[in-house]
C-alpha positions as CSV (number, residue, x, y, z in Angstrom):
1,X,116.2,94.9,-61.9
2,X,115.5,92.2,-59.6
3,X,115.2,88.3,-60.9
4,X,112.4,86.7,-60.5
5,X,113.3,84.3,-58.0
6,X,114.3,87.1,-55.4
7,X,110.6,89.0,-56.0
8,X,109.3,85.2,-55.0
9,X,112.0,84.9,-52.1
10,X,110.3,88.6,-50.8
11,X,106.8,87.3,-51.2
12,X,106.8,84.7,-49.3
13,X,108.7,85.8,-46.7
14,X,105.5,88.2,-46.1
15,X,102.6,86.1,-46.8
16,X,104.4,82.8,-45.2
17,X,103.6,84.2,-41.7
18,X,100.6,86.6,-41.9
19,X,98.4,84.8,-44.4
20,X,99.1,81.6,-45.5
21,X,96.6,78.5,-43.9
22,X,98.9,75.7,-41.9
23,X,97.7,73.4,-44.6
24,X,99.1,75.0,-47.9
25,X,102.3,73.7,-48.7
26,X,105.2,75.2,-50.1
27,X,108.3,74.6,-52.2
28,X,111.3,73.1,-50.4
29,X,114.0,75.2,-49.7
30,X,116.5,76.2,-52.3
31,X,119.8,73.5,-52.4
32,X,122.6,75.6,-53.5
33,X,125.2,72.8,-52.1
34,X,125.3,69.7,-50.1
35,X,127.1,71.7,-47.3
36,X,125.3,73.6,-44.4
37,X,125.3,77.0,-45.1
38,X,123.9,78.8,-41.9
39,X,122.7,77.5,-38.5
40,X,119.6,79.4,-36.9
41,X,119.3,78.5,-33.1
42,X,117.0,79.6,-30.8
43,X,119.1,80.5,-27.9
44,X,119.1,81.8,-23.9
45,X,115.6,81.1,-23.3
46,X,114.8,82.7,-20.1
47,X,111.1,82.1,-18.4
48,X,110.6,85.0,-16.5
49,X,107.9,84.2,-14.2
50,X,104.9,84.4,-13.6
51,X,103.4,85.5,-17.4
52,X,106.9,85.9,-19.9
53,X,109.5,84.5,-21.9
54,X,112.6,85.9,-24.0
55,X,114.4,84.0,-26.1
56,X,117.3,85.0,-28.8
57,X,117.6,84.0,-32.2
58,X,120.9,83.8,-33.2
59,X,122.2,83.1,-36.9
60,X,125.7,81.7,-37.4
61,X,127.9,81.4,-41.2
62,X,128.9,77.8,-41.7
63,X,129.9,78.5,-45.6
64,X,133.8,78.2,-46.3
65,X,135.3,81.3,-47.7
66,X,135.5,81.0,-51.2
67,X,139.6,80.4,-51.5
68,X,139.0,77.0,-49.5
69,X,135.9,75.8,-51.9
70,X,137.1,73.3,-54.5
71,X,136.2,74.6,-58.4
72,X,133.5,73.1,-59.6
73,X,132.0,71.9,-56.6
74,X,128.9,74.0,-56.1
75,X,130.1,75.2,-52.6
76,X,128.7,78.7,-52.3
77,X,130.5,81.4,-49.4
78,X,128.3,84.1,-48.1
79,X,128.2,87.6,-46.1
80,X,125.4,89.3,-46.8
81,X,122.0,88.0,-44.9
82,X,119.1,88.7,-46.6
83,X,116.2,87.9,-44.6
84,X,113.9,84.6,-42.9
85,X,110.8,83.1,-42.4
86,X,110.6,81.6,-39.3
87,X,108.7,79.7,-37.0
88,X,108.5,78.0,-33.4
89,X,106.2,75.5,-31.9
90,X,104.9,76.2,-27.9
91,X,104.9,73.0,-26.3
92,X,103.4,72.0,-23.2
93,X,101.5,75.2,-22.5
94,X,97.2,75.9,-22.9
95,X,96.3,77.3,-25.5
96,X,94.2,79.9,-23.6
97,X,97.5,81.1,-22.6
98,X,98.2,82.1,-25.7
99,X,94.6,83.6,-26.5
100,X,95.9,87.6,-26.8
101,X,99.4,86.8,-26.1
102,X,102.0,89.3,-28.0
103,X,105.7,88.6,-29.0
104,X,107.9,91.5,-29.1
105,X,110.8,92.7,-30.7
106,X,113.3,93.2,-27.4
107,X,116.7,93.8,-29.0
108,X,118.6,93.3,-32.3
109,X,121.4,93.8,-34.1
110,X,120.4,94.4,-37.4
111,X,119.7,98.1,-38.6
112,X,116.3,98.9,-38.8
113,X,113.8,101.3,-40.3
114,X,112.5,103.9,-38.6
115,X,109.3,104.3,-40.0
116,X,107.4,101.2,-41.7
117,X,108.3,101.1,-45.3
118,X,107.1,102.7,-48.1
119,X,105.4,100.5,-50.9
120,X,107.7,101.2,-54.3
121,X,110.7,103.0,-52.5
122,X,114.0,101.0,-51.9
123,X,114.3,99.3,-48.4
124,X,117.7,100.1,-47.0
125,X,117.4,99.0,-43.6
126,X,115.4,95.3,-41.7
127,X,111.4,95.3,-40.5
128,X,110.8,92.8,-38.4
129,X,107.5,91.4,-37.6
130,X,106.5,88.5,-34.8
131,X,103.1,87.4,-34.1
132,X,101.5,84.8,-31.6
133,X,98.9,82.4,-33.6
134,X,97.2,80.9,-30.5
135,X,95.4,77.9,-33.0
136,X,98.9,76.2,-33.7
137,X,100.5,77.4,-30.4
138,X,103.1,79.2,-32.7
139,X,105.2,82.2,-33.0
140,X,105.7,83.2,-36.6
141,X,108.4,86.0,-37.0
142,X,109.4,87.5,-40.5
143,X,112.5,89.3,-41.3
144,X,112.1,91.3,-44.3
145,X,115.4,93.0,-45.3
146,X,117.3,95.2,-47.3
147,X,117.3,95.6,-51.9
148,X,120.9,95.7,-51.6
149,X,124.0,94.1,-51.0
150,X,125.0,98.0,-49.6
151,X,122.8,97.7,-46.4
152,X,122.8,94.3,-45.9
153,X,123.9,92.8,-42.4
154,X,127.2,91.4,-42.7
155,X,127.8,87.8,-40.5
156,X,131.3,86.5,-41.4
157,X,132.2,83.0,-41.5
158,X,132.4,81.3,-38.7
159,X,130.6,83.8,-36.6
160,X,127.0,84.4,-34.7
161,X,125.0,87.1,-35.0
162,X,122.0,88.4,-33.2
163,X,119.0,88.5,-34.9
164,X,117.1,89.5,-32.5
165,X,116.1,88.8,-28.8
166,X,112.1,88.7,-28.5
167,X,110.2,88.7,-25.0
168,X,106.8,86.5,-25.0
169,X,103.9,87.8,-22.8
170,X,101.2,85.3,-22.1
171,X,97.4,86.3,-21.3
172,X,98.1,84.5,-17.6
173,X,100.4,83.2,-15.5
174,X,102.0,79.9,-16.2
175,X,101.1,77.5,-13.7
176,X,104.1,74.8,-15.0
177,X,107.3,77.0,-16.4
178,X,109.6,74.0,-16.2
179,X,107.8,72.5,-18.8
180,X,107.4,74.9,-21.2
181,X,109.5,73.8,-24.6
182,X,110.2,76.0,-27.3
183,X,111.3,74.0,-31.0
184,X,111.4,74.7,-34.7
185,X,108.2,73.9,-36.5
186,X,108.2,70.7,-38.9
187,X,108.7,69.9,-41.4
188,X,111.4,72.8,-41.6
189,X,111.3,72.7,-45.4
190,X,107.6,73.8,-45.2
191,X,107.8,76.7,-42.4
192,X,111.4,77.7,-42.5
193,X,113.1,79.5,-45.1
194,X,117.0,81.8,-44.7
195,X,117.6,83.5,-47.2
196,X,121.5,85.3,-48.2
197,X,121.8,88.1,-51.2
198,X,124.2,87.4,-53.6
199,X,127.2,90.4,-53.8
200,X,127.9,89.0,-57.5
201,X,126.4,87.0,-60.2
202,X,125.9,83.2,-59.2
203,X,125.3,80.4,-61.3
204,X,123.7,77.7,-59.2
205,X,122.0,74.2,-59.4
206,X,118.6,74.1,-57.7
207,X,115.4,72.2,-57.0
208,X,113.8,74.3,-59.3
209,X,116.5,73.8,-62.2
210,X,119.3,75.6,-63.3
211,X,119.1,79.7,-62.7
212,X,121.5,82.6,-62.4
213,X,121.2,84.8,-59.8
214,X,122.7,88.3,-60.6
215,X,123.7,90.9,-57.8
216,X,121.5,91.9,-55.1
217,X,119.5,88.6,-55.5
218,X,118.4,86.5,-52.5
219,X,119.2,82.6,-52.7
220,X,117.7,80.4,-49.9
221,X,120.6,78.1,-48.1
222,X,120.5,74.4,-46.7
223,X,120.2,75.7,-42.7
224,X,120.5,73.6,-39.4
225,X,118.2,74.5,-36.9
226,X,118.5,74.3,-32.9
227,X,116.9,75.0,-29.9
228,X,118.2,75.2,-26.5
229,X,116.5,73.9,-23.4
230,X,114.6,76.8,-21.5
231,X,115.8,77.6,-18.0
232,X,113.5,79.3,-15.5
233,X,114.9,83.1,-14.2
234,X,115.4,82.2,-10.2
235,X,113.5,84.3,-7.2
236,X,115.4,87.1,-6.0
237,X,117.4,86.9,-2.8
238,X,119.2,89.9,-0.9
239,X,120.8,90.0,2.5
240,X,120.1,92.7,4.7
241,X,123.1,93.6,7.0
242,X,121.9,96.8,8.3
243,X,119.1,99.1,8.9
244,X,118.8,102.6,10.6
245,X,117.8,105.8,11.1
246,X,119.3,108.8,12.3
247,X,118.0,112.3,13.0
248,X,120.6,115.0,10.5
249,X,119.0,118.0,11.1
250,X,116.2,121.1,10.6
251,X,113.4,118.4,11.4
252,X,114.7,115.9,9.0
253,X,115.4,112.1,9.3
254,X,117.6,109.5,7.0
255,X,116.5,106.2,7.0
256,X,119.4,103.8,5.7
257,X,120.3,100.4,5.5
258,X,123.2,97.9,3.5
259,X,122.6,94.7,1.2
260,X,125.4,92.0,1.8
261,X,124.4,90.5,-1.4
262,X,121.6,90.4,-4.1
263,X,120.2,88.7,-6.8
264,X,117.7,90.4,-9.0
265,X,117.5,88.2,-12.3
266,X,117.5,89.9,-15.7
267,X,114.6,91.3,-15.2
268,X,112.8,92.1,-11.8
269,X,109.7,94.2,-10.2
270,X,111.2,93.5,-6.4
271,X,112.5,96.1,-4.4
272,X,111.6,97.4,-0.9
273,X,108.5,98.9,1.1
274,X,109.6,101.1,4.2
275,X,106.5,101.4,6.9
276,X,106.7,104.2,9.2
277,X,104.7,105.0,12.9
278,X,105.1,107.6,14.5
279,X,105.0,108.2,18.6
280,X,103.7,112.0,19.5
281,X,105.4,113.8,22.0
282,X,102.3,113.9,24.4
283,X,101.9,110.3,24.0
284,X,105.6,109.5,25.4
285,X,104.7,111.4,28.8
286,X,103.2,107.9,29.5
287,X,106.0,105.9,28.5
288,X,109.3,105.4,30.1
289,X,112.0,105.5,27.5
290,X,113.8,102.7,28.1
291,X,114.3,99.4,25.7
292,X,111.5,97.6,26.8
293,X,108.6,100.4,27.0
294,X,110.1,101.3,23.0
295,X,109.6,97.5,22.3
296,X,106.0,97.7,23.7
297,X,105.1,100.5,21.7
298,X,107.0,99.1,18.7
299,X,104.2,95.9,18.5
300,X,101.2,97.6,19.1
301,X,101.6,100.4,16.3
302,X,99.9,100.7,13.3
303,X,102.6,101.1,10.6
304,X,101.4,103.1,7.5
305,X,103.9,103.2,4.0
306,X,106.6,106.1,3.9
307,X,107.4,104.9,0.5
308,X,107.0,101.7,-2.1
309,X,110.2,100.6,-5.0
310,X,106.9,101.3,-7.3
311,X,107.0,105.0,-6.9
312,X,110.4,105.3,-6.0
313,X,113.1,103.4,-8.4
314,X,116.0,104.0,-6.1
315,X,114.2,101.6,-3.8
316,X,114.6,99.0,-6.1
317,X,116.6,95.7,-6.2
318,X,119.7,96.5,-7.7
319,X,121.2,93.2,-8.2
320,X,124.6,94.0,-7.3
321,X,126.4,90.8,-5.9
322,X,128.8,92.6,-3.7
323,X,125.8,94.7,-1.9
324,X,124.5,98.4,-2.2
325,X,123.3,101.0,0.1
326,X,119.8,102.7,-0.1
327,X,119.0,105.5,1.9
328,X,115.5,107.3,2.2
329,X,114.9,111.3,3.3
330,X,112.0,111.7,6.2
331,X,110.3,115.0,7.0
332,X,109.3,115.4,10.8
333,X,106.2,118.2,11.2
334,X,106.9,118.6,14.8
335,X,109.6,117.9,17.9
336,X,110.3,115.3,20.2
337,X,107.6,112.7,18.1
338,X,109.5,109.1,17.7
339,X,109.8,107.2,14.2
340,X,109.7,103.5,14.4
341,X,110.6,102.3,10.7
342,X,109.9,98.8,9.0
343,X,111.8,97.7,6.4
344,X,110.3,95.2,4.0
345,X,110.9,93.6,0.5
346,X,108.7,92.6,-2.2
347,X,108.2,90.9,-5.3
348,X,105.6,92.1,-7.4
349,X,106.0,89.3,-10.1
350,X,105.8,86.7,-7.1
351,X,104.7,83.5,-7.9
352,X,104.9,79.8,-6.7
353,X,108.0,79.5,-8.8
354,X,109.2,83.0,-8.0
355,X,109.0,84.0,-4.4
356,X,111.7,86.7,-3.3
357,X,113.9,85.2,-0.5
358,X,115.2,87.9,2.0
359,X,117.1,87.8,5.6
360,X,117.2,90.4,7.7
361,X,119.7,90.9,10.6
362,X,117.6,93.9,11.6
363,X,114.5,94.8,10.0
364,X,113.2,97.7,12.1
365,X,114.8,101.2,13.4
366,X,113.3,104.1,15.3
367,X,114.9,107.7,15.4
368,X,113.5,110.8,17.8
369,X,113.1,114.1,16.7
370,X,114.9,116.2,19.5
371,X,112.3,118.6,21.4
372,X,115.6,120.9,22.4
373,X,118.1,121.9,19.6
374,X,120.6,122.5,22.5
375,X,122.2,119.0,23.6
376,X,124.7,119.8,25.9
377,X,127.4,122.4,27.0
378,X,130.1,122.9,29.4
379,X,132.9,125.1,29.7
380,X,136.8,123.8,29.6
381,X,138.5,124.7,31.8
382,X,136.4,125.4,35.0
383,X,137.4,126.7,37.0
384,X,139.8,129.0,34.8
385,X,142.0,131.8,35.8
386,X,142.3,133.9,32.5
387,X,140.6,131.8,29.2
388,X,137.9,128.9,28.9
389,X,136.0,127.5,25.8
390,X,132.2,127.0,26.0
391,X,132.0,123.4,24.1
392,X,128.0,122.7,23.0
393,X,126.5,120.3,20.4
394,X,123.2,121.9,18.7
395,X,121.0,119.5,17.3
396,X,119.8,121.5,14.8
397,X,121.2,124.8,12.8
398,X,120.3,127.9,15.0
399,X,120.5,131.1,15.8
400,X,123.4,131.1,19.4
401,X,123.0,134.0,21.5
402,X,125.6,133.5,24.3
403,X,126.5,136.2,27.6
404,X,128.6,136.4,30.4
405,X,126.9,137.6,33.2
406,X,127.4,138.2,37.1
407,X,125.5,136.6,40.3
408,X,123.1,139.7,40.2
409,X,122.1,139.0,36.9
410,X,124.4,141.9,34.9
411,X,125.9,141.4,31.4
412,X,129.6,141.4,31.8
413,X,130.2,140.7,27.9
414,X,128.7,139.3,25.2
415,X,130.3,136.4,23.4
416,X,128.0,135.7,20.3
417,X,124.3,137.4,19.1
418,X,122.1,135.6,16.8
419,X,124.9,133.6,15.3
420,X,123.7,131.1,12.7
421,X,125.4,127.7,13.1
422,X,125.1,124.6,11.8
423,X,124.3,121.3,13.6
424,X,126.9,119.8,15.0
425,X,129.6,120.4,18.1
426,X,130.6,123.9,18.4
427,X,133.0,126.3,20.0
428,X,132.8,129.7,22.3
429,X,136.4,131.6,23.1
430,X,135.7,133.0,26.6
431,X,138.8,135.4,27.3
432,X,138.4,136.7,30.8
433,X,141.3,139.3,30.8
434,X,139.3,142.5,30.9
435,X,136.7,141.5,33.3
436,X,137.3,142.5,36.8
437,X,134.7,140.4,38.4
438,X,136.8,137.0,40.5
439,X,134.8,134.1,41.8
440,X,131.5,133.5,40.3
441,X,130.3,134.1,36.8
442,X,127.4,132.5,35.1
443,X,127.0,132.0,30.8
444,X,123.6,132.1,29.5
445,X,123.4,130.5,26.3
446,X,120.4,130.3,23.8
447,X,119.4,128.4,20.7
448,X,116.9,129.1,18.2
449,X,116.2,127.0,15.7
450,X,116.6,128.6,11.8
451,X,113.4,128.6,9.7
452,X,111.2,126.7,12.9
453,X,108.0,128.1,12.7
454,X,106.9,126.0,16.4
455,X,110.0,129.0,17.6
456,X,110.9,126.4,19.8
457,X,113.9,127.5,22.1
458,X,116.6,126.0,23.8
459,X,119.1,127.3,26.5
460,X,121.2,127.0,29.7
461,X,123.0,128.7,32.4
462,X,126.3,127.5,33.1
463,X,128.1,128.4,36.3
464,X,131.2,129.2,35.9
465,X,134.7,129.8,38.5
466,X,137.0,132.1,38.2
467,X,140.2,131.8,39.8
468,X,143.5,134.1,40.3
């Protein structure tokens, strides 16, 4: 059965945060010993502009174990945490900022229940409760733990615990971060209150006179309390090395490019925006396709988005210090079109104190769709006496159809029919032997693209020499 000073300690802890006015006052902490038993600090304060903060609270044992504490002198040496009251003051912020602000739970170590506790039934795990009240420019958090010692959160001497890290939203953007202070509400003996549970009976000397507290009780210790000053998350920055695009195939396109270096911050909404044009095929017929005529067209096109970090997440920042690659698939409906590319990057959290810092070496790429799927061929060696090989490159996977065939226009023999290949360079085993004809033969070779419903065809007509 619990004592009556840990149904108070539970009570409190509640009503402390949720209900009670600023101006009731409460009892002064429990003194168990002159010593410090436990330091709460409010640690790694991150402002994340332009609208949040996250901020850990971190609990550390100062007790002694109990072989180094003198008989008789009231020192106490504790384990089990049993819960807190706590609460931090918002300096130097509006209090319209805080007007429908939230503070959430982010993280924690402590073992939690997974469904809000039943009224009457034993509590074997931590609830943990943080609200924003905007009048005071406060956060008031309660930790309500466990009945027992059993599933209590062990923090051994000496060592810090995580209590939990919480992430602050504000109603709008802050227009000053750098000032923004976050500090323990005073008088600390009024707001704050840590509490450990005793693993066996203790007789102690309190404020409130002598009382015994018996296993499983909570007993409130002298705590130091300390905040750290807030530091501001920095604007991303990347490096861009390189950026491409290259045609690999069956009307498709890979658009690439290389980070030297990023930054990204714990947490970021920045990532990149690739813009695409594209350049019909009857439209080139005006154009000359050298440098400067691609550079012409390049500035006077309209660039439309091929694809945003917001609906793709491999597009965003990575933050890796050494550099990643990203690459993005492109579909082309029809041949010989060109595909001028833009590559951009953007911070959707931008802000005056967060603005994402990029350099480009190259920060635009084009790529042609090939009209042909046939790029070249030739035959090695020509002329041959006996045996050649018919070397071509098909820019696409097709169907090769390849004859020998004389000046009148007669198939001789037939060195490949409808032959799926991939794209890529290629190879033909022309082994004259059995032919009688000497002096002039011609190979007619054909290309049709696989699954192309334009059935746009390629092909040539190599002369060849044949020699004794």
């Amino acid at each position: 059965m619990k004592s009556r000073f840990s149904r108070i300690c539970a009570f409190v802890g509640v009503l402390v945060c949720f209900l009670i006015p600023a101006s009731y006052c409460l009892l002064p902490a429990q003194t168990l010993t002159a010593d410090t038993l436990a330091e709460l600090r409010c640690a790694n304060i991150l402002i994340l502009p332009p609208n949040s903060c996250e901020f850990d609270i971190l609990l550390v044992n100062r007790s002694r174990p109990a072989s180094q504490i003198p008989s008789g002198s009231g020192g106490v040496s504790w384990q089990y945490w049993a819960n807190g009251t706590l609460y931090l003051t918002l300096r130097n912020i509006p209090r319209s900022l805080l007007q429908n602000a939230r503070c959430e739970l982010d993280s924690t170590a402590l073992p939690r229940l997974p469904l809000p506790h039943i009224a009457g039934s034993e509590r074997r795990a931590y609830e943990i409760k943080a609200q924003v009240q905007a009048a005071e420019s406060r956060i008031a958090i309660a930790i309500l733990g466990a009945d027992s010692v059993q599933y209590s959160f062990v923090v051994p001497q000496g060592m810090e615990r995580l209590l939990g890290r919480f992430r602050l939203q504000f109603s709008d953007s802050l227009r000053s971060p750098e000032q923004l202070r976050i500090e323990w509400t005073e008088p600390r003996e009024r707001f704050q209150a840590n509490a450990f549970k005793c693993a066996t009976t203790l007789r102690a000397q309190g404020r409130i006179g002598n009382f015994e507290l018996a296993t499983h009780d909570n007993a409130e210790m002298i705590t130091a309390y300390r905040t750290e000053t807030p530091s501001i998350e920095p604007a991303p920055q990347l490096a861009v090395s390189t950026f491409a695009a290259e045609y690999v195939g069956d009307k498709r396109g890979r658009i690439f490019w290389r980070t030297s270096s990023e930054r990204s911050g714990r947490r970021t909404n920045a990532g990149f925006i690739v813009l695409r044009s594209i350049i019909s095929a009857d439209s080139l017929i005006r154009f000359a396709l050298d440098s400067a005529s691609l550079l012409r067209l390049f500035n006077t096109r309209r660039f439309d988005t091929l694809a945003h970090f917001r609906s793709n997440p491999m597009l965003r920042l990575r933050g890796s210090r050494q550099g990643a690659l990203y690459e993005l698939p492109d579909s082309a409906p029809s041949r010989g079109n060109i595909y001028f590319y833009r590559l951009r990057s953007f911070d959707a959290s931008a802000s005056a104190a967060r603005v994402l810092e990029a350099s480009f070496l190259k920060d635009s790429a084009f790529m042609r769709v090939p009209n042909a799927v046939l790029k070249f061929a030739h035959a090695e060696p020509n002329p041959f006496a006996q045996n050649s090989t018919i070397r071509y490159e098909l820019e696409d996977r097709a169907r090769v159809s390849a004859e020998v065939i004389d000046a009148t226009g007669r198939i001789i023999t037939q060195l490949a029919e409808n032959l799926e290949q991939a794209r890529g360079v290629h190879t033909l085993a022309l082994d004259a032997s059995n032919i009688a004809v000497q002096g002039v033969l011609f190979l007619a070779l054909r290309a049709i693209p696989v699954g192309d419903t334009a059935v746009e065809r390629s092909e040539t007509l190599l002369k060849l020499q044949r020699i004794r």
